[in-house]
C-alpha positions as CSV (number, residue, x, y, z in Angstrom):
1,X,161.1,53.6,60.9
2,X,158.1,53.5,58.9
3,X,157.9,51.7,55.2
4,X,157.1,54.3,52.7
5,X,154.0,52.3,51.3
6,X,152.7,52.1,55.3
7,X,153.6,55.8,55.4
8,X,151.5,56.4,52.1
9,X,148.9,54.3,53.0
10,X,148.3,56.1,56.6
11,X,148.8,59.7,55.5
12,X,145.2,60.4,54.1
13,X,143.7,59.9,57.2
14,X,145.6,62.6,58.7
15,X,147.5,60.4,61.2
16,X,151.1,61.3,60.1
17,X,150.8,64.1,57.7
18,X,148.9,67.3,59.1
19,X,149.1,70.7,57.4
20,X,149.2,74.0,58.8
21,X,144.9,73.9,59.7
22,X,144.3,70.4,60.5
23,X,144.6,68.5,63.3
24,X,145.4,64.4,64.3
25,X,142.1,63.5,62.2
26,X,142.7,65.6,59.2
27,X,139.7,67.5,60.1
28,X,139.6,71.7,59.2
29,X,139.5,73.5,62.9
30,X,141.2,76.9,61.3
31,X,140.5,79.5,58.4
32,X,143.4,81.2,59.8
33,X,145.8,79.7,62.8
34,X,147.0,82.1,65.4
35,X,151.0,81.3,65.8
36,X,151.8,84.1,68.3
37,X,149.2,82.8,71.1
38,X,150.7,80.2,73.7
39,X,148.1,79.3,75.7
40,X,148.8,77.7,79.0
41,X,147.0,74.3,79.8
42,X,144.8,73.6,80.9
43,X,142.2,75.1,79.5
44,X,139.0,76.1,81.7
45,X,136.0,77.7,79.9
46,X,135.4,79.3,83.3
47,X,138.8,81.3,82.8
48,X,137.0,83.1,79.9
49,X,134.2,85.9,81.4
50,X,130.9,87.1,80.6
51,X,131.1,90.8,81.6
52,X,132.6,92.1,85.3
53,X,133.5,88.0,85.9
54,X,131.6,88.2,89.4
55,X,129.1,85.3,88.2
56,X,131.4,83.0,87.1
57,X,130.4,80.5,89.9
58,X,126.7,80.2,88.8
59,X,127.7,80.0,85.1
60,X,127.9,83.3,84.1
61,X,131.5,82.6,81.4
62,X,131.9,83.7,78.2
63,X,130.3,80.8,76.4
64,X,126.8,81.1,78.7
65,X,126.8,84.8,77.6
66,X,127.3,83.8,73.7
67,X,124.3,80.9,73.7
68,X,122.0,83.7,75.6
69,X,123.1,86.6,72.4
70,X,122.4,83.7,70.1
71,X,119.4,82.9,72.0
72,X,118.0,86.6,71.4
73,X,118.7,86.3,67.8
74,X,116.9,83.1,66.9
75,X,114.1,84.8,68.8
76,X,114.2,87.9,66.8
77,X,114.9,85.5,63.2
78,X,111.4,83.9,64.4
79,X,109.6,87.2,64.7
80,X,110.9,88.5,61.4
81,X,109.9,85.4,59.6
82,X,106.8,85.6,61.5
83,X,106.6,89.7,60.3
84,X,106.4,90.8,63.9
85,X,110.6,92.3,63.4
86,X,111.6,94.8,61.1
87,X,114.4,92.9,58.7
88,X,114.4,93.4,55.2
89,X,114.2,90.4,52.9
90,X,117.6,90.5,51.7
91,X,119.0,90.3,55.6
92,X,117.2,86.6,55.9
93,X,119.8,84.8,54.4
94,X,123.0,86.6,55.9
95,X,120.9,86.9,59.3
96,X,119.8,82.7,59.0
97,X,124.0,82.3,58.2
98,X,125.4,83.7,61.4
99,X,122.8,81.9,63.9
100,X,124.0,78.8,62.0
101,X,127.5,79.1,62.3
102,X,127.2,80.6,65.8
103,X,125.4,77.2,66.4
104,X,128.1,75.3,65.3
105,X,130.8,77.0,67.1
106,X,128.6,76.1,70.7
107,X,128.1,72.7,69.3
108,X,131.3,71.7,67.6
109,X,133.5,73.8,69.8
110,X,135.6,74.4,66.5
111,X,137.3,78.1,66.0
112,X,136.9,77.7,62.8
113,X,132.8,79.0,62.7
114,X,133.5,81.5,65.2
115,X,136.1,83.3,62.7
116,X,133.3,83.1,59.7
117,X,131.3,84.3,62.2
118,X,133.4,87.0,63.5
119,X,133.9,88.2,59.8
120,X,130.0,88.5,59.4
121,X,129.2,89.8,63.0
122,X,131.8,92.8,62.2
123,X,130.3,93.3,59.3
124,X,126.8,93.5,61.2
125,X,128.3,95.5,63.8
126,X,130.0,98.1,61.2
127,X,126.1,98.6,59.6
128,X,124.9,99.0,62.7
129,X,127.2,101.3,64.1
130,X,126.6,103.6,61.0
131,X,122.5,103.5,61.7
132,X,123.2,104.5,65.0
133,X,125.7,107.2,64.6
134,X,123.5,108.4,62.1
135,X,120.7,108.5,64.8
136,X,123.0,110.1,67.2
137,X,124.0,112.9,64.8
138,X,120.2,113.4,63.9
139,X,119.4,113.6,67.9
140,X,122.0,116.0,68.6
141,X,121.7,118.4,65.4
142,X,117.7,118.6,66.7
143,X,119.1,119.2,70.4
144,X,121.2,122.2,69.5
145,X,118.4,123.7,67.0
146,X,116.0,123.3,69.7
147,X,118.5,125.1,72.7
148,X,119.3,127.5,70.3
149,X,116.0,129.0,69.1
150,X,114.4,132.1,70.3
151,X,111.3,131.1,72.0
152,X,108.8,133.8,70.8
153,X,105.9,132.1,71.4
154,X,104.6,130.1,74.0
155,X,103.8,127.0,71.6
156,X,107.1,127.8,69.9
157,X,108.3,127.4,73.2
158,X,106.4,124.1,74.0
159,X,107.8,122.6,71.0
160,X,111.1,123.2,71.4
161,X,111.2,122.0,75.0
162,X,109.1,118.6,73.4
163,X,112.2,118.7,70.7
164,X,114.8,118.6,73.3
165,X,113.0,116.1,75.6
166,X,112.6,113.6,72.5
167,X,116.3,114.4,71.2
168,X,117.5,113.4,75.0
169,X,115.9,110.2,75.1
170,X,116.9,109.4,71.7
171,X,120.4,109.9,72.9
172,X,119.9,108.1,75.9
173,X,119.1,105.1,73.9
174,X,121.6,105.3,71.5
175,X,124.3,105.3,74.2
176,X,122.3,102.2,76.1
177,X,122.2,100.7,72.6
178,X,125.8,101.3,72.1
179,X,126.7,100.0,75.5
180,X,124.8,96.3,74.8
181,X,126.4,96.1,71.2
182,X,130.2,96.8,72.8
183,X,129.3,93.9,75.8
184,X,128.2,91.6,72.9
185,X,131.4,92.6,71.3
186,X,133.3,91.8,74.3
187,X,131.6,88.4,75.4
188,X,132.2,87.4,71.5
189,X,135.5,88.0,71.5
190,X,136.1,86.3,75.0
191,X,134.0,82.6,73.7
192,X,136.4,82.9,70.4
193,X,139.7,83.5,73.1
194,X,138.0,80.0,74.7
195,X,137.7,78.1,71.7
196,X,140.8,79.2,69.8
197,X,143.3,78.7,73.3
198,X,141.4,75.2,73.7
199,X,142.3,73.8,69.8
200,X,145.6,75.6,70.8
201,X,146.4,73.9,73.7
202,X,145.0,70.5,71.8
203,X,147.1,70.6,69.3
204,X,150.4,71.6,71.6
205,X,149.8,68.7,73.2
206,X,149.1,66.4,70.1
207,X,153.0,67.7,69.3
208,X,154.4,67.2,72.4
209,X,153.1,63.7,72.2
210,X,154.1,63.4,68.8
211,X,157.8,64.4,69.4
212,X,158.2,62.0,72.4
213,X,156.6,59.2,70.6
């Protein structure tokens, strides 16, 4: 048994009293904690994949595939800063937020800033999504004009074959586009699976050692 003014003393530091998002140390490693998912240890960051899983031997996992998307974005933060990027002032401060906290989740290993940051990039990814629908429906309203005018005029006819040329590209991008944003979407989701069965799987263990103590 423990003396109650040992217990006391001990309990700030986290050693003996944890709440529902803190670990051993007392540290924070949750804004919400999963309590359906029972990971199985161990954990092996090379269980979680980048795309198809075929590369996993040279490195290609989930969390590779996250630092090169972050990579991309501190790239484009440069340019806009530099004014070589389109990205309107008001997008600077939300844009500077998720690089940060994506850094932190690579560093720190800590679910905890990949949920903040999975709140923002859905938020990112719902505005986008909206710009490129609205691109898409633009595209395919032109494409349908264009196949469905009467050509009475050779120009007339020139420009609407021009129209549907430009209309199919435009669509051809938009799909390409939304093919890269639902990878991203998927290697995200896989490095926040990693991080989130790791703590899991650390703290399981903490309890089972805990209990037999």
């Amino acid at each position: 048994m423990i003396s109650l003014s040992r217990f006391f003393a001990v309990s700030f530091d986290g050693r003996y009293f944890r709440g529902p998002h803190t670990l051993m140390s007392g540290a924070t490693y949750w804004c919400w904690q999963p309590t359906s998912v029972k990971p199985s240890p161990p954990i092996r960051e090379d269980q979680y994949k980048c795309c198809c899983g075929s590369f996993t031997d040279i490195g290609c996992t989930a969390k590779y595939g996250f630092c090169v998307f972050i990579a991309l974005d501190v790239i484009e933060l440069v340019f806009a800063l530099l004014g070589l990027a389109p990205l309107f002032l008001y997008q600077l401060p939300f844009a500077i937020g998720m690089v940060a906290l994506a850094i932190l989740a690579i560093q720190t290993l800590k679910p905890i800033y990949m949920q903040i940051y999975g709140i923002t990039y859905l938020i990112s990814l719902f505005w986008r999504a909206l710009i490129v629908g609205y691109m898409a429906f633009l595209a395919i309203k032109a494409l349908l004009a264009a196949l469905s005018a009467n050509n009475e005029s050779d120009w007339q006819k020139e420009q609407n074959n021009t129209v549907i040329v430009k209309s199919r590209i435009s669509l051809t991008i938009v799909f390409l586009v939304a093919l890269f944003a639902l990878w991203r979407a998927s290697v995200t989701w896989n490095y926040y699976k990693f991080l989130r069965d790791r703590q899991l799987a650390i703290e399981q263990q903490s309890d089972v050692s805990q209990n037999t103590v």
